[in-house]
N, C-alpha and C positions, 0 to 999 in steps of 0.2 A: 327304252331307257328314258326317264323324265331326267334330263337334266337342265339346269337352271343356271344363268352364268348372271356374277357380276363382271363388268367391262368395267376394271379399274385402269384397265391397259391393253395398248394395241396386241399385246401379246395372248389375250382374254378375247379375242374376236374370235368367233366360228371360221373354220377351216371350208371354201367352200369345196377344196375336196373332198373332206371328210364326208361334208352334209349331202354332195352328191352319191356318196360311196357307201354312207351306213342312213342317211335318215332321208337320201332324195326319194321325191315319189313324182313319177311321171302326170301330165297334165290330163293322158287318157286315164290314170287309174282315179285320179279325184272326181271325175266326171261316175262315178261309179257307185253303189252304195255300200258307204263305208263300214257296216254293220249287215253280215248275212249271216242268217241262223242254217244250224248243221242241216242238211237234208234230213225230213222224216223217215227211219226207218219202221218195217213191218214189225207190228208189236209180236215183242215173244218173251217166253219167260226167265226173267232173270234169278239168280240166287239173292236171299236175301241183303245178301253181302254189296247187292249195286248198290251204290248212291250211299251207303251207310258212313260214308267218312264226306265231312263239312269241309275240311280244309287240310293240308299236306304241309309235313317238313321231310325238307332233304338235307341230310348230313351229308355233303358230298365232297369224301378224303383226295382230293386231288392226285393224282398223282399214281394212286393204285396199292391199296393196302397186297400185302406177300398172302394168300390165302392161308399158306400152311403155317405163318406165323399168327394166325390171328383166327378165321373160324372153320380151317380147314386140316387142321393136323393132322401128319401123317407119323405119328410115333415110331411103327416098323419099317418105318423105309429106310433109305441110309444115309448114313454121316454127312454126304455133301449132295443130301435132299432135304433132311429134317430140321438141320438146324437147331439152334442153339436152347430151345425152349421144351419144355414139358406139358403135357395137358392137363388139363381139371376138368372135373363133374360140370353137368351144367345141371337147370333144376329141370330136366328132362332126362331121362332113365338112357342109357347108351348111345348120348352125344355129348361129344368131349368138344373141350375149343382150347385155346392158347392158356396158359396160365398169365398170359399180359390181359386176358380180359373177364376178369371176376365178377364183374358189376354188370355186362351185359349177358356173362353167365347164369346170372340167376331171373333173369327176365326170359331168360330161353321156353318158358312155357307161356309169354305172350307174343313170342317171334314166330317168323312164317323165315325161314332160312333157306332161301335158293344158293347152291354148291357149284350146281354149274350155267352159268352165266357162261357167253362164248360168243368172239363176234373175230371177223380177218382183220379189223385195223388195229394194224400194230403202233399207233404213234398219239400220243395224248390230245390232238386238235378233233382228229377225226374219230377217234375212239369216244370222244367225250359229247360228240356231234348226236352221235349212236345213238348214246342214252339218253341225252336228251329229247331228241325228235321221235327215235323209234326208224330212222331212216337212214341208209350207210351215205357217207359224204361222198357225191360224185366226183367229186376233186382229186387235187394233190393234194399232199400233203403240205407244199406251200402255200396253195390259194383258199386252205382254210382258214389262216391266220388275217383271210382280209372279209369283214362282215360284207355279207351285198343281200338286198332284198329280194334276190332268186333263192335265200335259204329256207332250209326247213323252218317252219317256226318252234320256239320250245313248248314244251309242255303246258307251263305257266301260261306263257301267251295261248294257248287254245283255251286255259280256263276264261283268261283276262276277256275274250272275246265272249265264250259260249254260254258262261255261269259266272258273273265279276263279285256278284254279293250284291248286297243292298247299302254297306256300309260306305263311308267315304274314304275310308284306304284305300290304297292301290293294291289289285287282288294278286301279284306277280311281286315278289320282293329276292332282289338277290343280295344277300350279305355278307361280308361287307362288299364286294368288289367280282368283277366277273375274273377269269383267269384267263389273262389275255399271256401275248410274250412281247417282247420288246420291239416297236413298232411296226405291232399291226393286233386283232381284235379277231377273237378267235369265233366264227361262226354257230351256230345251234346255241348260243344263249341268248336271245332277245326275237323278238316277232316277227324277224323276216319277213317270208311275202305274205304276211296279214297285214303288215306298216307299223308307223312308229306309233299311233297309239293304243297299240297291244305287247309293246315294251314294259321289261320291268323297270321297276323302279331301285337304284342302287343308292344302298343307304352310304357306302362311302365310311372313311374313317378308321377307329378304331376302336371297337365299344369299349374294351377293356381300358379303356382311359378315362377316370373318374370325369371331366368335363366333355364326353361325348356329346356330339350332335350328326343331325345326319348333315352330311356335307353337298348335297344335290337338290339341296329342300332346308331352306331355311329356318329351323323346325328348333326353338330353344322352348323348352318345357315353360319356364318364366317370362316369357317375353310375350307382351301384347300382340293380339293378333291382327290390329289393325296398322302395327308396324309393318307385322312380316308381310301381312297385302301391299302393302307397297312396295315394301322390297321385291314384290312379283312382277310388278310394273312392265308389259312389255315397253312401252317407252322409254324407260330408264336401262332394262336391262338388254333388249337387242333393237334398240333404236337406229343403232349406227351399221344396224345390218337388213334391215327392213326390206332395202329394196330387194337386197340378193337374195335373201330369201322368197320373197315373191315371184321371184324371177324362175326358184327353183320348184315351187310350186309346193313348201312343205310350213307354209302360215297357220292352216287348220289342225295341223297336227302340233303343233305348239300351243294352240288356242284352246286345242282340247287339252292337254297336260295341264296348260297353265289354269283354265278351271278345276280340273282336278283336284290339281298342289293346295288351290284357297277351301276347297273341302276339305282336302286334310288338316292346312293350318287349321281350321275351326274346329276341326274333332278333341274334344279331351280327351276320349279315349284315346289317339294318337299322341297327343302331346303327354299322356300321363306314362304311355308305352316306352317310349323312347329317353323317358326321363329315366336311365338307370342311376343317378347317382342317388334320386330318392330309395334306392332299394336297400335295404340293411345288409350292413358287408357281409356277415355268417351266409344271408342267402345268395349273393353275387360269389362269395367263396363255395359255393356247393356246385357252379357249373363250372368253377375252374377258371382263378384270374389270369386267363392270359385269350388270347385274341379269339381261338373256336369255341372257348369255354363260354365267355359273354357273346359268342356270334348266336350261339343256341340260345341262351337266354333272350335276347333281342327278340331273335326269329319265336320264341315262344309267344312275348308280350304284344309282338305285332301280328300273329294270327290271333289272341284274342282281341286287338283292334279291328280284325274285320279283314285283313289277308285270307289269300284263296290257296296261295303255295306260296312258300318262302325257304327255297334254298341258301343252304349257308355252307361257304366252300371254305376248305381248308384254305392259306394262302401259303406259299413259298415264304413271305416273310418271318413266319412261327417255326424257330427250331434254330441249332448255330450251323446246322448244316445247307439250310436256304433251299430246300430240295424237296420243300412237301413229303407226298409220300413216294418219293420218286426216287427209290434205295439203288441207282448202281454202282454203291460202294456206302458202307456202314449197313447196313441194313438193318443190322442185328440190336447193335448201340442207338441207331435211330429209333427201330421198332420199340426197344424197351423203356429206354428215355426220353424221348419227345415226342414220339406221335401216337402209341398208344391209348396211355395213360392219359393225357387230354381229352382224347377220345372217350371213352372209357367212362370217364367222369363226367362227362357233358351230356352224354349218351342216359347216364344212369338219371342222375337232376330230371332229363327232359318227361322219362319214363313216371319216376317218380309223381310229379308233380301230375303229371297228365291224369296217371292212376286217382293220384288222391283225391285229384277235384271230378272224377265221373268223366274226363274231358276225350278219355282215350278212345272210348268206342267211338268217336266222332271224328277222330283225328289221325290221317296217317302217315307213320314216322315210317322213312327210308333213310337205310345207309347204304351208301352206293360209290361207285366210282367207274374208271373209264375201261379199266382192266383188273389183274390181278400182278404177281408178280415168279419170275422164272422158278420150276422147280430147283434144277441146279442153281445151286451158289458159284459165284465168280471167286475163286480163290482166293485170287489176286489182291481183293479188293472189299472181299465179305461183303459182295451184291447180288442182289438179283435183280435180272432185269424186265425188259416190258413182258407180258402175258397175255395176252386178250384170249387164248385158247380156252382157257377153265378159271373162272374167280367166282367169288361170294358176293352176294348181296343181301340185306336185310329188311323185311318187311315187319311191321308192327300195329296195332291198333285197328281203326275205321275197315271190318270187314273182312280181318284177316285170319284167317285158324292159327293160335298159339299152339306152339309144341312142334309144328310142324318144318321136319325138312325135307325141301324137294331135290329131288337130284343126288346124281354119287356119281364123285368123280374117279378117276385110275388112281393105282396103288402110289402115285408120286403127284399128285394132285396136278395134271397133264396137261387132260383131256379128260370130257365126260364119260363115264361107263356108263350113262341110264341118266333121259331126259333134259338133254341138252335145251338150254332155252336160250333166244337172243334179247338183245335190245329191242325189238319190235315187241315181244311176251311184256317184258317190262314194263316200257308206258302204257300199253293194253292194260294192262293190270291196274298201274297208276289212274288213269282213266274210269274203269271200273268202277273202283272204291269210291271214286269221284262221283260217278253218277252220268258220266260220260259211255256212250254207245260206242265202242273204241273203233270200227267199224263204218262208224257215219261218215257223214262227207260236211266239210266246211269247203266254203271259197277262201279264196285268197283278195287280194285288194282288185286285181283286174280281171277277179272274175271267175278266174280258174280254179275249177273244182279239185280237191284230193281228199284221199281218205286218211283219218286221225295216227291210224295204225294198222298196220298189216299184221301184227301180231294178234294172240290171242292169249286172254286174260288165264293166269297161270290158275287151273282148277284144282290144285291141291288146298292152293290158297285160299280161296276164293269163292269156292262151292262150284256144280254145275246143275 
């Protein structure tokens, strides 16, 4: 994570717990070379489909969309399984999806649609670890809530290392905010033991606010750029912390962000991206004014700045129920009113626009999350709760066969009947389309070798 502080106040000072807890890096690991390329693997034949996607967005619904609300419906099942909704045609000949999602219904002959997704942690820190990394979180479920550089790294950060671009964006963008919980920082999203400068970059904020800026990166569309180089100043900005940082041994890793940051300040490309208030409101109105609708728009304009991956999470803050997609109670009233239909719309815009400018075949769109959600309904309460046994995920664009759905799950949307895939399939996949050997082996900062993924890149999708 590039973050950048003004020290208006003792209170604006780095935590040196923090910095030993999420950004220390030991004095044996700087002694070390801070840039290793994946191990060569033996050439072999790929489907056309590697490497065919330039750069990735993640739509990623927090919280765990209900499968059978959304692209997994189970019409004949019963009363207190099916739930409150009916299905529609998709523009694919006998797959049906929710009647809450029209607009990602008629894209269903450019989707690659996994059904059954399946992994054992049942709790949103470690479920969301999963998919990230591709790797199950050794932990509790408490001590994923605290970041330490013994974690997996994300996805992002394997590109951020192996493939960053040429451009001067930062190729890892998470928008606007990671999903953390209330004091502490939930693991698998930032670069773990690669170090901090294979961190994303958090744009912070709220797009959907006509005076947006990014709030981590001093970045006003109008403002001189010989300003905001000052404003970078590590002298001005962690002067009064110099030495303890020294001490901690994480100076390079700031030195490298903070070169970074003055490449982006200078990019127009960057600075014309981020400027959405220049955007005409009919088109700012097409992704849906409210916080995920301009997150997607964002995350569009800043992979055509030069981004490698740019997820954009649902937040808790979007909705009056403060609960993402995380229904153990309204589910039904939430699913129809606040989080579909955002969805849905944002989803459609990104397709859209992708399509119309040739951008798609290059580009790969995921919608994803950490679970799904229970077939039984809570009576009680009109919820369902966690799932990680059987949910939906969505592939599109850069490499992927349209029309296709992999996977069937049981008659109450369960468990898989046929071709169960985990989170390790997943980012193999992601990878893939990437141009990534999911396979190979990178080091980590002191050295220690692992492999990308253990899974293997889903072949329906994908070709073999």
């Amino acid at each position: 994570m590039l973050k950048l502080w003004n020290l208006n106040s003792r209170a604006d000072l780095l935590d040196r717990r923090e910095l030993l807890r999420v950004g220390g890096l030991s004095l044996a690991g700087l002694s070390l070379p801070t840039l290793l390329q994946a191990q060569p693997t033996p050439a072999v034949r790929r489907p056309p489909s590697f490497g065919q996607a330039k750069r990735c967005i993640i739509l990623y619904l927090s919280g765990g969309p209900a499968q059978l609300d959304t692209f997994d419906p189970k019409p004949d099942a019963p009363d207190d399984i099916r739930g409150e909704f009916t299905t529609i045609n998709t523009s694919v000949t006998g797959v049906r999806f929710s009647e809450l999602v029209p607009h990602t219904a008629r894209w269903m002959h450019k989707i690659g649609l996994v059904r059954t997704m399946n992994h054992t942690h049942n709790d949103h820190g470690r479920g969301s670890y999963w998919m990230f990394t591709g790797y199950p979180y050794p932990g509790s479920v408490p001590d994923v809530n605290s970041m330490s550089r013994a974690d997996m790294p994300h996805m992002g950060s394997i590109l951020a290392k192996l493939t960053p671009g040429d451009g001067p964006m930062f190729p890892f963008v998470i928008i606007p905010a990671r999903m953390d919980v209330a004091g502490g920082r939930r693991a698998g999203q930032f670069a773990g033991s690669l170090g901090g400068r294979f961190d994303p970059m958090l744009t912070g904020g709220n797009p959907n606010e006509d005076n947006f800026r990014l709030d981590h990166l001093p970045l006003a569309p109008n403002e001189d750029v010989s300003v905001l180089r000052r404003r970078l100043s590590l002298t001005d900005q962690l002067g009064a912390q110099t030495q303890q940082m020294q001490e901690l041994a994480i100076t390079q890793n700031i030195r490298d962000n903070q070169a970074r940051a003055l490449d982006v300040l200078s990019s127009d490309a960057v600075r014309r991206a981020v400027d959405l208030a220049a955007i005409p409101a009919s088109e700012r109105q097409r992704y849906g004014r409210n916080l995920f609708g301009q997150s997607v728009l964002l995350g569009r304009r800043l992979l055509d700045a030069g981004a490698r991956l740019v997820q954009c999470n649902w937040q808790r803050t979007q909705g009056s129920n403060g609960f993402a997609w995380d229904t153990h109670w309204n589910n039904f009233s939430a699913h129809r009113d606040e989080l579909v239909p955002p969805y849905d719309q944002a989803f459609n815009a990104l397709m859209t626009d992708l399509d119309r400018t040739g951008q798609l075949d290059e580009t790969l769109v995921v919608v994803a999350a950490e679970f799904g959600r229970s077939p039984r309904i809570t009576r009680s309460n009109g919820g369902r709760e966690h799932w990680p046994e059987c949910y939906s995920v969505l592939f599109a664009g850069g490499g992927i066969r349209g029309g296709t759905v992999v996977g069937r799950s049981d008659r109450i949307a369960a468990y898989p009947a046929a071709t169960p895939l985990t989170p390790a399939d997943f980012t193999a996949t992601i990878y893939h389309c990437l141009g990534i050997a999911p396979h190979s082996e990178t080091r980590d900062q002191t050295g220690r070798p692992f492999a990308l993924s253990h899974g293997n890149p889903i072949t329906e999708l994908v070709g073999s």
